[in-house]
N, C-alpha and C positions, 0 to 999 in steps of 0.2 A: 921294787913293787911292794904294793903292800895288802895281804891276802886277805881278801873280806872273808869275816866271818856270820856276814849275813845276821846280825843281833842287832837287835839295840833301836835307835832314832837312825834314819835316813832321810835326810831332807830333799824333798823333788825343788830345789833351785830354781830360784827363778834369774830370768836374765832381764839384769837391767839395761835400760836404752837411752840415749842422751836425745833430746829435742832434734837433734840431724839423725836420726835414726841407729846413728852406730853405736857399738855398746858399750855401756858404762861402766869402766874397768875398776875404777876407784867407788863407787858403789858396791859391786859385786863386792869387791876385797873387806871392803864394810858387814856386808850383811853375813860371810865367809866367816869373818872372825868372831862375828858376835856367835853364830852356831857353833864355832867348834870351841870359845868358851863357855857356853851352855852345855857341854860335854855332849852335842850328837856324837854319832857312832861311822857313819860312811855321807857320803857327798852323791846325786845321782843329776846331772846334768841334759841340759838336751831332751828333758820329756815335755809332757804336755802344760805344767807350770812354765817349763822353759822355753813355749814357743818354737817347739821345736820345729812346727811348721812352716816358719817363716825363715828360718836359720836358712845360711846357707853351711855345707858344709865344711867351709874353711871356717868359718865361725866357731864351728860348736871345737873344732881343734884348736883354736886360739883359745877357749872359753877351757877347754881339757889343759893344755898347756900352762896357761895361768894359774890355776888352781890347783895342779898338783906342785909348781913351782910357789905357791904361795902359801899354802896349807900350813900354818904352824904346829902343825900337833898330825902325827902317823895315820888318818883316817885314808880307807880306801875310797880313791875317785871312780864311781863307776859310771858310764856312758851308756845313753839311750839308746836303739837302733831300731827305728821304724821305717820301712821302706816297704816297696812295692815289688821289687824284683830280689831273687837270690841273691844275683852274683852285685848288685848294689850292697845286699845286707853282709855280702863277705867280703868286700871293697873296705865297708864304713866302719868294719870287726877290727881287719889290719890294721888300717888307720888309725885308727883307736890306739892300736897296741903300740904301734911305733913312737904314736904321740905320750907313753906314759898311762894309757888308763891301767886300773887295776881290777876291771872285772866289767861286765856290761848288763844292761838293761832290755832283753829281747821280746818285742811286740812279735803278733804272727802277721802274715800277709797284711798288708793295707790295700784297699778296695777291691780286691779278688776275694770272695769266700771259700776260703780254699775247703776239703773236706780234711777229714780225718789223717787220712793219709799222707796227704799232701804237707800241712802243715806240722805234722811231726818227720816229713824230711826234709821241710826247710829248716826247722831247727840244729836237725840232725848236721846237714851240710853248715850249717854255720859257726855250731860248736867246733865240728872235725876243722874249721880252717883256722883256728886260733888254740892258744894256749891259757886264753885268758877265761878264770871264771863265767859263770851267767846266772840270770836271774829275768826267769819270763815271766813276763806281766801276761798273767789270766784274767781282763778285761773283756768278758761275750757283753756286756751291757754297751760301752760304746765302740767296741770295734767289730763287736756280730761272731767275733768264734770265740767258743769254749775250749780252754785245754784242760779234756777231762782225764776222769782218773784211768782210764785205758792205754791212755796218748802219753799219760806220767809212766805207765808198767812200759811201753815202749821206749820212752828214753831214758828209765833208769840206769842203761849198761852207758850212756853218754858220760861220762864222769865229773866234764867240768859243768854241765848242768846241773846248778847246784840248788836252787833257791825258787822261792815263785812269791809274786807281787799277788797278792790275794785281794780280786777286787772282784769276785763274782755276784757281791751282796749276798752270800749266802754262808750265812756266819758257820755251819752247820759244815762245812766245807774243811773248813780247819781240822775239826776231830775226824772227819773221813779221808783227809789225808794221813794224818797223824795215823791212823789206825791201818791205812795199808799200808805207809810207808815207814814209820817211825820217825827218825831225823834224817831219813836219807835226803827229803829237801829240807830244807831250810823255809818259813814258811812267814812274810811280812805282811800285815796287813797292807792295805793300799787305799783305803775307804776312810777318812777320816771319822764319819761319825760312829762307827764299827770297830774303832779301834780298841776302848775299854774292853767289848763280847771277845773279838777278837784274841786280843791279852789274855782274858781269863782262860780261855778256851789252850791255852796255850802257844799260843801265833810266841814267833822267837823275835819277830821286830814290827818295827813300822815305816815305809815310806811313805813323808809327813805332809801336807802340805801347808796349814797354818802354821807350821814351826817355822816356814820363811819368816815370818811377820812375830809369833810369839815363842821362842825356841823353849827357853827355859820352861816354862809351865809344859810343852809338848813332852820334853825329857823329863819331865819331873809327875807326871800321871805314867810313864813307861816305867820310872824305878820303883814309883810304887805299887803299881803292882806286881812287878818279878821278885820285889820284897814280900809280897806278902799282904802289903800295906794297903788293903783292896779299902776300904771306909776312906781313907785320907784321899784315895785315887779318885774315891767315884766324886767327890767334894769337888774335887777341881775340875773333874770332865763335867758336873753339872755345868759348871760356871762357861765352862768351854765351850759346850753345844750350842752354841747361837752361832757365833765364830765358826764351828768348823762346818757347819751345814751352809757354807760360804763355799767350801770345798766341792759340793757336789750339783753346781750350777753350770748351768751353759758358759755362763760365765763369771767360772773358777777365775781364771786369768785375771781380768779386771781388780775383781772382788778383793784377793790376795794380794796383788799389788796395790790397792789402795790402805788396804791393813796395816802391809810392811809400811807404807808411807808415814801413817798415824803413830806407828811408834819409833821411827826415826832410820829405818833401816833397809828402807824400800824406797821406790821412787811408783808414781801411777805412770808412765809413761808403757805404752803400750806398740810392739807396730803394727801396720795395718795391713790385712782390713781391721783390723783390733781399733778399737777408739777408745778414749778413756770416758769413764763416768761422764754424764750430767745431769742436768736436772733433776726428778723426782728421786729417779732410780738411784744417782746420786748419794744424795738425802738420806733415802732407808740406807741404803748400805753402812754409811756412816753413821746413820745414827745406832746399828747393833753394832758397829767397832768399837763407838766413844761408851754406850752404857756399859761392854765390858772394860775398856779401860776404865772407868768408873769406879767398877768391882771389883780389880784385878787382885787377886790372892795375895797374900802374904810369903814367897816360898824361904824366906830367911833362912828355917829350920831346916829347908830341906838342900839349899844351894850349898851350905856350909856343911853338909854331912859328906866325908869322905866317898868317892863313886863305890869303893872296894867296899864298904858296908852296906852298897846295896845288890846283893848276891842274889843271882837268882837263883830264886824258890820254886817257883812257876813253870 
């Protein structure tokens, strides 16, 4: 196992599909290698880049298996789990563990709004049935519940709840954790165009989504700012922000995988109801991938600077 430490670049994965719908293992293994020589930091499979909806759950287990059997370099593989039912979310936790994950990705209820109560003890019970880390995605924007900071003072005695996917759009969220909690979570943006505020603010990571499609520049506005290096960083996020507001679309999905496609390490292949691109929609989409590839940064300077020199400061 290998213990996340919740830092760094975590890429939401996308899963690729071959024209008969099944998944495309020799793509994934592509786009996999090109991220973890980009130097991300962990792997999160089976979320909402990765279609998790349409997966079945032997899938996202082959998809967990593969990738921690294929992983060249020590990153933790952590797994999604969105479900509707407890004993489903303590089902898909095991499973997880038995298959190799090294930490998981925990949504609250899906289509029940559950209150306060309620979804800090399905957490509770889901933590309690595993050994393995977590990291809950705080999305009230599109799943409707807030895990607020009352619901964090209740599961602080949880232990292996470690971490939280910060996607409330409310940048302001970071420093009000930080200020009741300290580092007792761990604290990842999940908002690509947020991520810079974020960073400053102190956020300890980011899970990415345009790093499917662009890893390195994604890692490389993350070093520089926990160096320090905030003018070089904001230089690139300028150039970035067309690209990652791709991110917070109906459809993310598409959008991203036609990205990855553009720079050689994705496929558009989408399943359905998912369609891919055409016409106009098409068109614009690619036309903001191709004027940033157009533009795309110089990182020379900063691919070749040893990772151990960029310490964080931040």
């Amino acid at each position: 196992m290998v213990q996340p430490l919740w830092k760094g670049i975590y890429p939401a994965l996308l899963t690729p599909f071959k024209p008969d719908d099944s998944i495309d293992f020799d793509m994934f293994q592509l786009n996999l290698d090109v991220q973890l020589d980009a130097g991300i930091d962990g792997l999160v499979l089976g979320g909402s880049l990765g279609e998790a909806s349409t997966l079945l759950r032997a899938e996202v287990m082959e998809l967990l298996r593969f990738a921690v059997k294929n992983r060249k370099r020590a990153v933790p593989v952590i797994v999604n789990i969105a479900e509707q039912a407890t004993r489903e979310a303590i089902s898909l936790a095991g499973e997880a563990e038995k298959n190799g994950a090294d930490g998981l990705m925990l949504l609250p209820p899906l289509k029940y709004k559950a209150d306060e109560r309620e979804t800090v003890e399905y957490f509770r019970r889901i933590a309690s049935s595993t050994s393995l880390p977590i990291m809950l995605y705080n999305n009230p924007v599109d799943y409707k519940i807030e895990i607020t900071i009352k619901m964090f003072e209740a599961l602080a005695e949880t232990k292996n709840i470690q971490a939280v996917k910060e996607s409330t759009r409310d940048v302001s969220n970071v420093t009000r954790m930080k200020n009741r909690f300290s580092d007792r979570f761990k604290i990842l943006c999940g908002v690509d165009t947020l991520a810079l505020e974020e960073l400053a603010l102190g956020a300890d990571g980011w899970v990415a989504g345009l790093v499917d499609a662009f890893p390195a520049e994604t890692v490389t506005v993350f070093r520089l700012m926990k160096s320090g290096r905030y003018a070089e960083a904001l230089q690139i996020y300028r150039w970035f922000l067309p690209l990652l507001e791709l991110d917070i679309q109906p459809k993310l999905v598409q959008y991203i995988k036609l990205a990855a496609s553009q720079t050689g390490i994705g496929s558009e292949q989408v399943r359905a109801p998912r369609l891919t691109l055409d016409g106009e929609e098409r068109k614009r989409i690619l036309t903001v991938i191709r004027q940033a590839m157009e533009t795309r940064p110089d990182l020379t300077e900063y691919l070749n600077t040893p990772k151990k020199q960029h310490a964080e400061r931040v």
